[in-house]
C-alpha positions in Angstrom: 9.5 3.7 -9.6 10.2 5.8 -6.7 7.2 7.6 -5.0 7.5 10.0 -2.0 4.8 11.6 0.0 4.1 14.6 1.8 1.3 14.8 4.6 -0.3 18.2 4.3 -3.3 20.7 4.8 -2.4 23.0 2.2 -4.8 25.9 4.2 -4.2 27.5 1.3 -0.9 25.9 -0.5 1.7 28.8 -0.7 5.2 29.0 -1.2 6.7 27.5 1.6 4.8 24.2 -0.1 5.9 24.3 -3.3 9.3 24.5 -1.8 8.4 21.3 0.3 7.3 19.3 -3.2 10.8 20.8 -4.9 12.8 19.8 -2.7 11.2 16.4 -2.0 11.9 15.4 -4.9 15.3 16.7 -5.4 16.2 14.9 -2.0 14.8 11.3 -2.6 15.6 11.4 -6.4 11.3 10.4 -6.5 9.5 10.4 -10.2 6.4 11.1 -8.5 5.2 13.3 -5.0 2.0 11.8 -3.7 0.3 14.5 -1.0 -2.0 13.3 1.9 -4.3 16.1 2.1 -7.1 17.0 4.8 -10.5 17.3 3.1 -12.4 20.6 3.8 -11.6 20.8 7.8 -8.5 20.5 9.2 -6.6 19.5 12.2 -7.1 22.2 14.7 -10.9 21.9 14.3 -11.6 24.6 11.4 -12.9 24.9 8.2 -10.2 25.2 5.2 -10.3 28.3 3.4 -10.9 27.0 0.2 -12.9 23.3 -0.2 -10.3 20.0 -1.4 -10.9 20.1 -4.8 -9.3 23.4 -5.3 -6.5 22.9 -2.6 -6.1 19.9 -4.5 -5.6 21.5 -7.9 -3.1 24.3 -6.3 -1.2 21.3 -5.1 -1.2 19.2 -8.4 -0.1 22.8 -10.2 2.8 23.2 -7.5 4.9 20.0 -7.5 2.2 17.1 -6.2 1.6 14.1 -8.8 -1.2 13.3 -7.3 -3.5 13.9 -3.8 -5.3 11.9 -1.8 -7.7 12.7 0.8 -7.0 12.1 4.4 -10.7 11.0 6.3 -12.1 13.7 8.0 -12.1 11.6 10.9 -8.4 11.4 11.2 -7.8 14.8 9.3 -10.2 17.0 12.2 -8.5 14.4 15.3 -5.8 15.5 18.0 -2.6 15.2 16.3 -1.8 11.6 17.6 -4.8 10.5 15.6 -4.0 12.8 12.6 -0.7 11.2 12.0 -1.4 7.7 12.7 -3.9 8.1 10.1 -1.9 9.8 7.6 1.0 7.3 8.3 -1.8 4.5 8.0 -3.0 6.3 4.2 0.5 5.9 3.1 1.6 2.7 4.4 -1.5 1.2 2.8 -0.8 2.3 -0.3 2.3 -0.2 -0.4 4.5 1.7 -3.0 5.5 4.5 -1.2 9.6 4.7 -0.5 9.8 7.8 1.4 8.1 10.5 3.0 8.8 14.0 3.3 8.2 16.6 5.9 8.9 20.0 7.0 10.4 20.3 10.3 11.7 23.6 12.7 14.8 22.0 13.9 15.4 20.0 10.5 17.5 17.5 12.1 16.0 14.0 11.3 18.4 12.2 13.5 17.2 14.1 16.1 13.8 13.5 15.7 14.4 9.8 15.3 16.2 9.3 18.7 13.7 11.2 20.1 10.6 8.9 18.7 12.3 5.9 19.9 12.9 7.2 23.7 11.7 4.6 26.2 9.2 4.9 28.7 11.2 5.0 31.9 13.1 8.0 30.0 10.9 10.0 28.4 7.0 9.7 29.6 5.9 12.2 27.1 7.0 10.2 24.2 5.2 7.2 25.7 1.6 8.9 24.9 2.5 9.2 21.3 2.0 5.2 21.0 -0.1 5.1 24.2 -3.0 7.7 23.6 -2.9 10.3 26.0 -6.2 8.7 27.9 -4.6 4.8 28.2 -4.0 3.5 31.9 -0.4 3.0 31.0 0.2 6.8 30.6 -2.2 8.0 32.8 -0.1 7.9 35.6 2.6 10.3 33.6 2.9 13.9 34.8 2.3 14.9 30.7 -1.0 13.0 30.8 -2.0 15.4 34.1 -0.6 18.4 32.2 -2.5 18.0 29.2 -6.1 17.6 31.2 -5.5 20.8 32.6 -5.8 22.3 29.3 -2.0 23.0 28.8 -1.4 22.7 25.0 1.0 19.1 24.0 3.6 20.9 23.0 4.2 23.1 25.9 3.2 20.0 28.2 5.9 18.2 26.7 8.8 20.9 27.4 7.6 21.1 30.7 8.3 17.4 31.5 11.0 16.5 29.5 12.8 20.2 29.2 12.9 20.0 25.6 11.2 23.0 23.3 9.6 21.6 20.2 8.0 23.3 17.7 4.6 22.1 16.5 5.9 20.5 13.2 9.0 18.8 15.0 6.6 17.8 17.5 4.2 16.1 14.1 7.2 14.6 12.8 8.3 12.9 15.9 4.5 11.3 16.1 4.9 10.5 12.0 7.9 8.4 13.2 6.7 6.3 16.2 3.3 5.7 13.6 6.1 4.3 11.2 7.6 2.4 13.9 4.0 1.5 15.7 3.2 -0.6 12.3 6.5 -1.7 11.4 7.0 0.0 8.3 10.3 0.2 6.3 9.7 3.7 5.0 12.0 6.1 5.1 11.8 9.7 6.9 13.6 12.6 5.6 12.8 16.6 6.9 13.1 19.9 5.4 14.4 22.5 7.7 11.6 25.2 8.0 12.8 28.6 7.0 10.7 31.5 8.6 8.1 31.4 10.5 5.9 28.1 11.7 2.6 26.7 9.8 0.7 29.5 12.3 2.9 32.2 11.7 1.0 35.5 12.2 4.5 37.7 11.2 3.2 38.0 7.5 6.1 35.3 6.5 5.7 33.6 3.0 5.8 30.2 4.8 3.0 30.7 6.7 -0.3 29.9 6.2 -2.3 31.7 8.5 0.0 35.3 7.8 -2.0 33.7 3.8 -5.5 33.3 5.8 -5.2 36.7 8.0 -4.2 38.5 4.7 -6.9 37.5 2.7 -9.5 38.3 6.3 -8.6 41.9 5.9 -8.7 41.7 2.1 -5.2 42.9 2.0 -3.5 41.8 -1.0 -1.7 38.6 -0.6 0.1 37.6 -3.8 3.3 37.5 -2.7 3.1 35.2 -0.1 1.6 32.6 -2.6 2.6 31.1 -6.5 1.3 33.0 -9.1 -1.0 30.2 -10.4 -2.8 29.7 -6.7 -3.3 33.4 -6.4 -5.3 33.1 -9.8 -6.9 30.2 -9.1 -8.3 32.1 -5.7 -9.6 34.8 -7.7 -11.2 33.0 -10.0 -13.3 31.4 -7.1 -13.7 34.4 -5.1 -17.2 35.2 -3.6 -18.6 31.7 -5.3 -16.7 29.5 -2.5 -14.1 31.5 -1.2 -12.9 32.6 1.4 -15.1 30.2 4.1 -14.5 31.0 7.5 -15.8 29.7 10.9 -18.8 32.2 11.2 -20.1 30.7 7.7 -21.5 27.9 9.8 -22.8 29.9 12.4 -26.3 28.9 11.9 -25.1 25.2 10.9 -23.9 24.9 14.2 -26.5 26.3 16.3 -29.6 24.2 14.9 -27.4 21.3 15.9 -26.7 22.6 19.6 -30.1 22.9 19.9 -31.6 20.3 18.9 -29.3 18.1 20.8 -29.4 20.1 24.0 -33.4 19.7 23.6 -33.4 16.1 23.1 -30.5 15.1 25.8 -32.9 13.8 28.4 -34.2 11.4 25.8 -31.1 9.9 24.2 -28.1 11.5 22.3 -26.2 13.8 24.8 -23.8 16.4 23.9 -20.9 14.7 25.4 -21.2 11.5 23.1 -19.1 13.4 20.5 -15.4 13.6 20.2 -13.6 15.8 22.2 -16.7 16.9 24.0 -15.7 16.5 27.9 -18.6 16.5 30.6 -17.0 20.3 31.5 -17.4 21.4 27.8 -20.6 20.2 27.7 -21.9 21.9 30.7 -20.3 24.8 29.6 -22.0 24.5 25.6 -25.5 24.2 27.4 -25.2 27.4 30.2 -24.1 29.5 27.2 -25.9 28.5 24.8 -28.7 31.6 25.3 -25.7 33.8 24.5 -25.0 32.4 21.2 -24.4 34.9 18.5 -22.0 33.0 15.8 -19.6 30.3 16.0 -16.1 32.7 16.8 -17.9 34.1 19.5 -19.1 30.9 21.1 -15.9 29.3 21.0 -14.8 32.3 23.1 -17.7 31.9 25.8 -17.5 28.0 26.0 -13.1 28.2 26.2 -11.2 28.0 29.9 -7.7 27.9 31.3 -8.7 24.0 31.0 -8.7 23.4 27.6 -6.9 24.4 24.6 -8.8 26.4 22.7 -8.0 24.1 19.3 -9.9 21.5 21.8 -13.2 23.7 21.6 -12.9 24.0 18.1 -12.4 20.5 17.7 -15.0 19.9 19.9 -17.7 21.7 18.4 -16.4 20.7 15.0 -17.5 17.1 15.7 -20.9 17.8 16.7 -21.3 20.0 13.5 -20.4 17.3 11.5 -21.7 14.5 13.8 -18.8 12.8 14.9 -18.6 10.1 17.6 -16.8 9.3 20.4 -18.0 5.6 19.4 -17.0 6.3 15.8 -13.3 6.4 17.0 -13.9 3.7 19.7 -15.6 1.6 17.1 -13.5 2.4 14.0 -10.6 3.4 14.6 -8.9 1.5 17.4 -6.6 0.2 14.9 -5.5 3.7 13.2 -5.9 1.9 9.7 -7.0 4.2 6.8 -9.8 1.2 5.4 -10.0 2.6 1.7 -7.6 5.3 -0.1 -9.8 7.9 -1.7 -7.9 10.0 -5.1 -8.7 13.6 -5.1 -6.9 14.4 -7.9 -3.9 13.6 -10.0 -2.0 14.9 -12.9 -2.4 13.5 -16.4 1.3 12.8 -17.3 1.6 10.9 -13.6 -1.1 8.3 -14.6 1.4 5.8 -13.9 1.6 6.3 -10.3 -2.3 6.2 -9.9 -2.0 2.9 -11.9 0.9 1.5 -9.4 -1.3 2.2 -6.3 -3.8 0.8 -7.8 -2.1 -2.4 -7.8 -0.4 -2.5 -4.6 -2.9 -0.9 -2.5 -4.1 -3.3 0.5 -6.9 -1.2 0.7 -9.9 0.0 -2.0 -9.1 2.8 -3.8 -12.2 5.4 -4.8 -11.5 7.6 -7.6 -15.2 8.2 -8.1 -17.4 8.7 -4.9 -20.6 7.1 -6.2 -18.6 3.7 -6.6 -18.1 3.6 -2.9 -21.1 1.4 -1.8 -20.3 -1.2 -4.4 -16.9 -1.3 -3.0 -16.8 -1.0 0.6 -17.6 -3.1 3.4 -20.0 -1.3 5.9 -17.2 -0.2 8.4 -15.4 1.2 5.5 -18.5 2.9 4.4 -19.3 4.4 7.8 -15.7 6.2 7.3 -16.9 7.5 3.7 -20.0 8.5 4.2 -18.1 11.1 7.0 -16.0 12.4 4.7 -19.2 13.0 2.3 -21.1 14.1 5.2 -18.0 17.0 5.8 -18.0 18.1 2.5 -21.7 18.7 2.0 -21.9 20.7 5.4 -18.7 22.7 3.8 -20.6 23.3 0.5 -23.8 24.4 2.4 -21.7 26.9 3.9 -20.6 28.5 0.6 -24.0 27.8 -0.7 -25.2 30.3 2.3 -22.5 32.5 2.1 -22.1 33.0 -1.8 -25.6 31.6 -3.6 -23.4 29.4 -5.3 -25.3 26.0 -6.5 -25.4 23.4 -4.2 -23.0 20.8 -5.0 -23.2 16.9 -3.1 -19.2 15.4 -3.1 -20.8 12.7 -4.9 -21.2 14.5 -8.3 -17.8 15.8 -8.2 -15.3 14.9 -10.5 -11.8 14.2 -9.8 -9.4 16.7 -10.1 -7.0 16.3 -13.5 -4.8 18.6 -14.7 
């Protein structure tokens, strides 16, 4: 049995990833596609469009076999987190032969000599096995570059002259994750056509010209399969579209609560991605607050990123740690495998992970606690933690009935 996987976020799926699952498994020659999917936030600190379960379906209808959820502490992290934790999900599994990712240059040599760069030649590469706050990199010129706000990828042309797009730049950290752990699975890349995953041209490839389409309610079919576009109207105004704003209020009550109580304990700067600067800046602005959009805008400067203030107030809406990653997930390794989803004619595949896993797997949530140890618990009850803020949202938003992750039913189609 050969099995390939794909690490995505599917924010929504559209064509550009049902040409990543056809050609995946034209190219590897795999009976089944597995897909690593972010849960109901993704990487850049934002909510998905649409919650897993029916990003999960769209990607079971356009090529996957079956999905598994990446934890939303790895899935909402800086990228260097994200992949090792993705790489970590797969690896665990211990079936998977390949994996399969889009790429701008869609050179996989390439990206291979540039994962295994030394130190002394390449600094910026160094951080991707380092962490980007490790003494052993914190001397590097990248390192500098990055505190004052300048995004990785720029950061990285600037010191080592090279221009890399932001999937190039994730499959060069998918590699060294592969090579951090010593695994034997094989890369191959998909040359990008169009735009990149943050397009805004209106390309079919990219998901945010999908997300900015459906914000001005212009139509959008044409950018995505015929079966998601259905399955997006048949869950219109019950839970979606979900946008930042939808946790507007969410967000607030927990800024001020916490701001209220710093003196006494919890301070805003325990959670991840929350500098001492951000901080400071959450707490003199915090009288201005009028929705979540429009606070990211008053608490962003020229120092950070602004996918670092999303991040950053992300975690506190969803109570996330800077302990939980020093705790947790010093090791980058994924403690339990979690199945979304999965197609009835690819039981076979469910069944072979199920076997060769060196980690639980959790096809139903309530099972969890009989399975898990606590650390692996702590990681789970985050990920159901995320998806009941998410459905609260839609709950606000649409009047739809409240739904906890752990009455929801896997995904088969």
């Amino acid at each position: 049995m050969r099995i390939c996987a794909c690490i995505c976020e599917l924010n929504p799926f559209h064509n550009g990833h049902e040409y990543l699952f056809r050609e995946a498994r034209r190219l590897t020659g795999a009976d089944y596609i597995v897909a690593v999917m972010s849960g109901d936030f993704v990487q850049r600190g934002l909510p998905a469009i649409c919650d897993k379960y029916a990003r999960c379906k769209q990607a079971l209808m356009g090529g996957a076999d079956l999905v598994v959820e990446l934890p939303v502490m790895y899935a909402t992290a800086s990228a260097d987190y994200f992949a090792q934790g993705a790489i970590s999900a797969i690896n665990s599994m211990g079936c998977v032969n390949c994996i399969v990712f889009g790429s701008e240059c869609g050179d996989i040599n390439m990206l291979r000599s540039l994962a295994g760069l030394s130190e002394e030649g390449n600094p910026g590469l160094h951080i991707l096995s380092q962490g980007a706050d490790s003494a052993a990199s914190r001397n590097y010129k990248i390192t500098q570059l990055l505190r004052e706000g300048m995004s990785y990828a720029k950061a990285y042309a600037t010191v080592t002259g090279n221009e890399f797009a932001p999937n190039d730049m994730l499959a060069v950290r998918y590699i060294k994750s592969l090579d951090m752990i010593g695994s034997d699975i094989d890369t191959i890349c998909i040359k990008r056509t169009g735009g990149d995953y943050n397009d805004p041209s209106g390309n079919a490839y990219s998901a945010l010209a999908v997300r900015r389409k459906i914000e001005k309610k212009e139509d959008f079919a044409h950018l995505v399969p015929k079966y998601v576009y259905r399955n997006l109207q048949g869950i219109a105004n019950q839970s979606f579209p979900i946008d930042l704003n939808d946790f507007s209020i969410q967000l607030y009550t927990l800024l001020s609560k916490i701001i209220d109580e710093e003196d006494s304990g919890e301070a805003l700067s325990d959670y991840m991605d929350v500098s001492e600067n951000i901080a400071g800046r959450i707490r003199s602005n915090i009288g201005k607050y009028t929705g979540y959009e429009d606070f990211v805008s008053l608490v962003h400067s020229k120092e950070y990123t602004k996918s670092r203030v999303y991040r950053a107030l992300l975690h506190i809406l969803l109570g996330i740690r800077k302990s939980d990653y020093a705790d947790y997930l010093e090791d980058c390794e994924v403690p339990y495998i979690r199945i979304l989803g999965f197609r009835q004619s690819s039981t076979a595949v469910l069944t072979e992970i199920k076997e060769s896993c060196m980690v639980p797997v959790i096809s139903k949530a309530a099972d969890a606690a009989s399975i898990l140890d606590d650390e692996a618990l702590y990681y789970f009850d985050q990920d159901i933690r995320a998806a009941n803020v998410y459905d609260m949202a839609a709950v606000f938003k649409f009047g739809k009935t409240p739904a906890h992750d752990y009455t929801r039913e896997v995904v088969i189609i």
